[in-house]
C-alpha positions as CSV (number, residue, x, y, z in Angstrom):
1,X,-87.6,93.4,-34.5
2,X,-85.4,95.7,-35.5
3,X,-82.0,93.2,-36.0
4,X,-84.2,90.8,-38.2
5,X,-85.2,94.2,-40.3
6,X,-82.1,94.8,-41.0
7,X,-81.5,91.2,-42.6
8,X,-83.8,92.6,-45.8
9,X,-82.4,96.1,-46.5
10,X,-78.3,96.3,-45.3
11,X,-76.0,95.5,-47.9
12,X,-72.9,93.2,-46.3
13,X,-69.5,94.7,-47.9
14,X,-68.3,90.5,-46.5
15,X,-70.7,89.1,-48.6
16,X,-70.7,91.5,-51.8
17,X,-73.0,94.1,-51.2
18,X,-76.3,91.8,-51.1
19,X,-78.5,91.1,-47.6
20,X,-78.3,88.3,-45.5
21,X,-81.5,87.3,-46.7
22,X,-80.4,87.4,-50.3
23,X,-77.6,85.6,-49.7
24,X,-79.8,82.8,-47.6
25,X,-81.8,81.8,-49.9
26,X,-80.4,82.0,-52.9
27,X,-80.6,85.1,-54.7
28,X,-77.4,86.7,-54.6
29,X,-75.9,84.6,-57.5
30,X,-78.1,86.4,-59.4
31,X,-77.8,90.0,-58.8
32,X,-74.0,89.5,-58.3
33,X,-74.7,88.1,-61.9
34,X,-76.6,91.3,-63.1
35,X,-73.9,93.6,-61.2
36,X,-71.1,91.5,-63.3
37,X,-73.0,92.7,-66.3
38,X,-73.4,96.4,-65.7
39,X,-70.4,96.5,-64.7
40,X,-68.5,95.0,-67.6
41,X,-71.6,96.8,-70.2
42,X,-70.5,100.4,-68.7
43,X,-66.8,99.1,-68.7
44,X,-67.1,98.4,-72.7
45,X,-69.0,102.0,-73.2
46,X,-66.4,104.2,-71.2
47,X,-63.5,102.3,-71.1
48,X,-61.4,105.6,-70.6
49,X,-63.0,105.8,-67.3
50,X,-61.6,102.5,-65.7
51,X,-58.4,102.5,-64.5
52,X,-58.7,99.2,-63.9
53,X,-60.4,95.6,-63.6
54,X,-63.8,95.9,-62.8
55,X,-65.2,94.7,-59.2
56,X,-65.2,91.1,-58.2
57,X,-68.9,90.6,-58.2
58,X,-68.1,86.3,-57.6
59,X,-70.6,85.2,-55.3
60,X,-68.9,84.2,-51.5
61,X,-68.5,80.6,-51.2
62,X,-68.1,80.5,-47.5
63,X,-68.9,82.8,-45.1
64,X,-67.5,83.0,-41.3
65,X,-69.2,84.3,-39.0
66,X,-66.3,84.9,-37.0
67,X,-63.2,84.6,-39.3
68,X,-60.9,85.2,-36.5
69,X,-61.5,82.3,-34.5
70,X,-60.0,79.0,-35.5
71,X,-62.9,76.7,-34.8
72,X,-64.0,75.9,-38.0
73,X,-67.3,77.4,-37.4
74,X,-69.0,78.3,-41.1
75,X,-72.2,79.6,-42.4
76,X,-73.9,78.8,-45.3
C-alpha cells in the first residue's frame, strides 16, 4: 500500500522533518536530538556562515491533524 509506504520514508516539514512512523513510536526525540547537535557542532566550526539561530529541532508536542478545525481533534 502505497499511503502506508510513505509513513517510513517522507519527511513531515509539521512535525520537523522526521516520518510519521518516527514520530509514532518514539524516535523522533532522538534524531531531532542528533539534528540539535550537528547543527549547533557546525554552528561552533563556521560560525561566519550563520546568519542566524540555528533551526528549531524541539520535538512537536501536539500535532493536529486538521489545525483549522476547532474541534479539538489531536494526535499523538
Amino acid at each position: 500500500m502505497l499511503w502506508a509506504a510513505t509513513h517510513n520514508i517522507h519527511l513531515h516539514s509539521g512535525i520537523r522533518f522526521v516520518t510519521p512512523n518516527d514520530r509514532h513510536e518514539g524516535r523522533d526525540v532522538a534524531i531531532l536530538a542528533a539534528r540539535k547537535a550537528l547543527y549547533e557542532a557546525s554552528r561552533r566550526r563556521m560560525p561566519r556562515r550563520w546568519t542566524g539561530p540555528t533551526r528549531n529541532w524541539a520535538p512537536i508536542t501536539a500535532v493536529r491533524v486538521n489545525p483549522d478545525r476547532r474541534d479539538g481533534c489531536t494526535m499523538h
